[in-house]
N, C-alpha and C positions, 0 to 999 in steps of 0.2 A: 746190517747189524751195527757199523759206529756210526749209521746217521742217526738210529735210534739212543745211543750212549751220549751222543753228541745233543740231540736233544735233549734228552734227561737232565744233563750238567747242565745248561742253559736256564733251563725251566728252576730245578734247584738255586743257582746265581737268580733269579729272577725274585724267586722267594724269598730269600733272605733280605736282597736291597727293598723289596717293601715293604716286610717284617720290619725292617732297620726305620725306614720311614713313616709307617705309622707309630711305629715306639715314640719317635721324635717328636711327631705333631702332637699327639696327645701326654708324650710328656712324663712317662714312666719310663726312661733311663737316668730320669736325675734321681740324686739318691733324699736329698730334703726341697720340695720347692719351695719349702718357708723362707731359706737361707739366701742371703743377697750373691752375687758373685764377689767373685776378689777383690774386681776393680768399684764395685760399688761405692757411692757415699754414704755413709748411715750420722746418723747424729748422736750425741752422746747428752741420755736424759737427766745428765747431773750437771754440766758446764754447757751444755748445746753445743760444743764443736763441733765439724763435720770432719769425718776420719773414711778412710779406704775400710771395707770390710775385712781387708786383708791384711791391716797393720793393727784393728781394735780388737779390745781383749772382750773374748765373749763368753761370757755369762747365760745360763739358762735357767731363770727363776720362776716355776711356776709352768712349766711347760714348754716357753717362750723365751726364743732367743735375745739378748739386750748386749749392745756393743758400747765401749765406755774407752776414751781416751787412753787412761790408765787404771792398773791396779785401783790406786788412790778412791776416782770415780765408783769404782765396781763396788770397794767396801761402804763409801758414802751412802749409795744407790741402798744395798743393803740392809744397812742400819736404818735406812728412811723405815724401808719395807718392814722391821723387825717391828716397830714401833707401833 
């Protein structure tokens, strides 16, 4: 009887670590793949600077994420777009 419990647990641990690893490969545990990571570089389409994904201020105009040195840029960007 616990070589059969003992299997069962196993078989279950089993499931889940490849449940976990096909999630991974294909890529549906992240929550947006559009979005760069943290440590990214992105470029900023008012001044061209290149900034950390994780220090520029982000903007989603239109659908579409846009990352912009500063404030400043963001309203620039903006105003182009209003025009």
């Amino acid at each position: 009887m616990y070589r059969i419990i003992i299997i069962l647990v196993l078989l279950l641990i089993l499931f889940f670590m490849v449940r976990k690893a096909f999630r991974e490969f294909w890529g549906k545990g992240k929550s947006d793949p559009a979005l760069p990571s943290k440590d990214m570089m992105v470029q900023d389409p008012v001044c061209k600077t290149y900034i950390t994904a994780g220090t520029a201020v982000m903007e989603k105009i239109g659908g579409q994420p846009y990352y912009f040195c500063s404030d400043d840029c963001a309203g620039k960007f903006k105003e182009y777009l209003s025009r």
